[in-house]
ZAMARGU-4260 file (C-alpha; in steps of 0.2 Angstrom, whole numbers, plus 5000, padded with zeros to 4 digits):
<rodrens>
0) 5466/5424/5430 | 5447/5421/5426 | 5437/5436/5420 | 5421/5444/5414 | 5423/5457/5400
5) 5407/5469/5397 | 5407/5479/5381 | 5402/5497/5388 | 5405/5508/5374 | 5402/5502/5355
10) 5395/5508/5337 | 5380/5497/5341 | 5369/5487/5357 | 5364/5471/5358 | 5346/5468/5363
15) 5352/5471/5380 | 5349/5490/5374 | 5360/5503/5381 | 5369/5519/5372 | 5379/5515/5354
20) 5392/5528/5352 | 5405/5530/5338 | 5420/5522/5353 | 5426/5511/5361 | 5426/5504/5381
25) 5425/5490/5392 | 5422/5483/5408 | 5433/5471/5416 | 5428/5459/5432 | 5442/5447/5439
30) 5445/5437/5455 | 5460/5453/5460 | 5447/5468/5456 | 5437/5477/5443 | 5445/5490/5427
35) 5440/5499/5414 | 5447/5499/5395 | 5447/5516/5388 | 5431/5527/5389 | 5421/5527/5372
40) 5418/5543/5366 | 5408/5551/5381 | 5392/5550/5379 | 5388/5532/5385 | 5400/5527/5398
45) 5393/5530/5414 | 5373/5528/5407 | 5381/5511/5398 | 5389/5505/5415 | 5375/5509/5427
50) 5363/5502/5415 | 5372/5486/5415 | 5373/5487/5434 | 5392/5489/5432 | 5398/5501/5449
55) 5408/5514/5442 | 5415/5516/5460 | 5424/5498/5459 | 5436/5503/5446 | 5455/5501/5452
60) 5461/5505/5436 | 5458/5513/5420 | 5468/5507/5404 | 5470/5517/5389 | 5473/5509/5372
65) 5481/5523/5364 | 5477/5543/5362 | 5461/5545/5350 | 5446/5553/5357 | 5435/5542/5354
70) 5444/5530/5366 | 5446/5544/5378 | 5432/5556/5379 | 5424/5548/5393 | 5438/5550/5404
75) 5433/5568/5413 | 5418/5561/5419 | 5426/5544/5426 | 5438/5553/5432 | 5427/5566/5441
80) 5416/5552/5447 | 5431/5541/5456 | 5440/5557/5461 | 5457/5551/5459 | 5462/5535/5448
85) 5480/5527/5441 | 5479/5530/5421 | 5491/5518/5414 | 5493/5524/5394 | 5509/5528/5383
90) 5519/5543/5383 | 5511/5548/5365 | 5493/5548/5374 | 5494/5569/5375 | 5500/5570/5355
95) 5489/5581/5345 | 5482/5571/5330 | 5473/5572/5315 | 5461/5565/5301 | 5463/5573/5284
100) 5453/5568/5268 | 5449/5576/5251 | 5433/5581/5245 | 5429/5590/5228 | 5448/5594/5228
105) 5448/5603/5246 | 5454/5596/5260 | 5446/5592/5275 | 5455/5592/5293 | 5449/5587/5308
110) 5457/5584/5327 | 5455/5568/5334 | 5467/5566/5347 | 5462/5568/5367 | 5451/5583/5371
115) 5457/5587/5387 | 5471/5594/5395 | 5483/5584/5406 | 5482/5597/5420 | 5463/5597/5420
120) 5463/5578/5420 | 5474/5577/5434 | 5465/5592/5444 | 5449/5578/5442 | 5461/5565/5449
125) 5466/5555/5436 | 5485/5548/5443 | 5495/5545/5425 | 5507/5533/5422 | 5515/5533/5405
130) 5525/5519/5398 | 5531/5514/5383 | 5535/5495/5388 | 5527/5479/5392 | 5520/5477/5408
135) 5512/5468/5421 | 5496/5476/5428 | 5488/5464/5439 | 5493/5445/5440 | 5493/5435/5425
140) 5485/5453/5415 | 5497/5464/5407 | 5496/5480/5394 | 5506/5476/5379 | 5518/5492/5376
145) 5524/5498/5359 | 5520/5482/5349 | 5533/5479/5337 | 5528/5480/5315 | 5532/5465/5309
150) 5519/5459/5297 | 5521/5467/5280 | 5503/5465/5276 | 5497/5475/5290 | 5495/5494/5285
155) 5491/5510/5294 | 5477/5522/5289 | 5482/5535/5277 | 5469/5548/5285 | 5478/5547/5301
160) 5492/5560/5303 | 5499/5566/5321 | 5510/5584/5326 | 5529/5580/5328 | 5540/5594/5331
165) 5528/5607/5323 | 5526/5597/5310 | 5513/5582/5305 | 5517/5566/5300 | 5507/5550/5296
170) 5504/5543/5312 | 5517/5530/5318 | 5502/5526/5334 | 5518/5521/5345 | 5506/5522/5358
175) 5493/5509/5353 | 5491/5494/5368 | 5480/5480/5371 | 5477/5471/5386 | 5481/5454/5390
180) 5473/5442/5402 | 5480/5427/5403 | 5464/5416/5408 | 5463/5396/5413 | 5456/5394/5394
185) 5471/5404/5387 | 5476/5424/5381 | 5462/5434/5382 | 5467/5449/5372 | 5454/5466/5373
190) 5461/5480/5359 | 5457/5498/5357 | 5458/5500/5340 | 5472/5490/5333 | 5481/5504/5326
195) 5498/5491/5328 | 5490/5476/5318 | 5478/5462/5325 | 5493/5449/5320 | 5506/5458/5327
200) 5496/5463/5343 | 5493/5444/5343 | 5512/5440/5341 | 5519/5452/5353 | 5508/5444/5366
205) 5513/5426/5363 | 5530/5430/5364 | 5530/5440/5379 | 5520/5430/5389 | 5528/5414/5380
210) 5508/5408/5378 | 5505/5399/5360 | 5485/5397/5366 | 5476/5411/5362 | 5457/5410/5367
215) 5449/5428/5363 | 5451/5442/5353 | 5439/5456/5358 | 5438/5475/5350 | 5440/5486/5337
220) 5453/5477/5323 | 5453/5493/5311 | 5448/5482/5295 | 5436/5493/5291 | 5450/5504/5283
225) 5459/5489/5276 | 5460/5480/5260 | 5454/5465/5255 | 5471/5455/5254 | 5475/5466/5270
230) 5458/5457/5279 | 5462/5439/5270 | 5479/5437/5277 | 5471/5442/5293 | 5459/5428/5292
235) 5474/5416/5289 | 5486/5421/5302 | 5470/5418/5315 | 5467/5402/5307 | 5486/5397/5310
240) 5486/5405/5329 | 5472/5394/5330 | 5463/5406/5340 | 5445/5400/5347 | 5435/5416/5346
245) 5433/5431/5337 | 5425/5446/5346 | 5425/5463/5332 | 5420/5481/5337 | 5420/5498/5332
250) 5432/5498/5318 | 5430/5484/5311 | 5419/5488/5299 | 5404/5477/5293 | 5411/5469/5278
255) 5428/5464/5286 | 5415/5457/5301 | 5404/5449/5287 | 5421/5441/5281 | 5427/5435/5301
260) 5410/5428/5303 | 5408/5417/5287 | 5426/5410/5294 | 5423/5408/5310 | 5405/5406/5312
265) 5401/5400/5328 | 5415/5404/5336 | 5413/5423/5330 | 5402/5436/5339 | 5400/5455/5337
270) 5406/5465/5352 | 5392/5476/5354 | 5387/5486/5368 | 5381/5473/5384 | 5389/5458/5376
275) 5400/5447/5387 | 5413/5436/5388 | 5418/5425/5400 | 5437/5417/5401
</rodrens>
């Protein structure tokens, strides 16, 4: 499937201008229709997408890449502008959630998860379709599913805690998904926030699509929260999947980006708000 992917929602524009917005979200053309990849945090998404002359009434879908509210606060007013949309997400997308830090010995807690209430989305017409595994959303695109933790170098935020059974935990982000386009130049992979791991993101998708090429990465990777051997072996395992180009957002931080860029140099590019790619 060929497609055009718009970065909508971002930390930072290109020259192209537009909003910047601590989020994430973006616009997706193919030959089989148009969808949206989570809503950025709310502020820039419909300004961002007619700006970019992107018609907000064309989206057939809307894919959510896992429960944060910065991935899904501009999802009331999608949702009240199409009237009534499928919102293909993970069970966990409704979990309350968490950041908690320290600071001069006290600690600071504050919600993350989504703001709004299933029954009000759905009263807007959001249509939501929760599933935990792999699937086939279009021809030859897909949504990842539970991807499985198999890289021992890949490690979760320690800020990040969610509510299970009245209690909180450190978030295991079952529901974190990507998409996958499978394009003529290879996997096309668009991610939230990499909450699962960029490598085993990239693995799960090879193996379930049984694809070795892998063309694109684009989104937020969650370095910025990593280490520095965390963000090395990252570096190698793209190396050895040999993938072509490097597209960071959000998350990524500007060191680990730094890092990606002195790598893969031509072949890396900031995903900011109004930048393109084409597979």
């Amino acid at each position: 499937m060929k497609a055009r992917i718009t970065i909508i929602c971002e930390n930072s524009v290109s020259i192209k201008g537009g909003i910047g917005e601590h989020g994430f979200a973006a616009y997706l053309e193919t030959e089989r229709g148009n969808y949206l990849f989570d809503t950025g945090r709310g502020e820039g998404l419909i300004p961002n997408l007619l700006k970019f002359d992107k018609d907000p009434l064309s989206i057939q879908k809307i894919f959510l890449s896992h429960g944060h509210q910065d991935h899904t606060g501009g999802l009331a007013s999608i949702l009240e502008l199409l009237g009534g949309v499928e919102v293909l997400a993970h069970p966990d997308l409704f979990s309350n959630r968490y950041h908690i830090s320290r600071k001069d010995g006290k600690e600071i807690k504050r919600f993350v998860g989504l703001k709004f209430q299933r029954a009000y989305l759905e009263s807007l017409g959001g249509r939501f379709i929760l599933e935990k595994s792999f699937r086939e959303v279009s021809r030859e695109m897909y949504l990842t599913g539970e991807v499985p933790r198999k890289t021992p170098f890949e490690k979760g935020d320690a800020n990040l805690f969610a509510e299970s059974q009245g209690k909180l935990i450190p978030d295991p982000f079952l529901d974190d998904q990507s998409l996958i386009i499978d394009s003529p130049k290879g996997l096309v992979l668009v991610l939230g926030c990499a909450h699962a791991g960029m490598v085993n993101i990239i693995k799960h998708a090879m193996e379930k699509t049984g694809t070795d090429r892998v063309h694109a990465v684009i989104g937020g990777t969650h370095l910025d929260f990593a280490s520095s051997p965390q963000v090395e072996e990252t570096i190698t395992a793209l190396k050895e999947y040999k993938v072509e180009k490097v597209g960071v957002s959000h998350c990524t931080g500007l060191k680990a980006a730094s890092r990606l860029f002195a790598e893969f140099g031509e072949n890396f590019f900031f995903g900011r708000v109004g930048e393109v790619l084409e597979a």
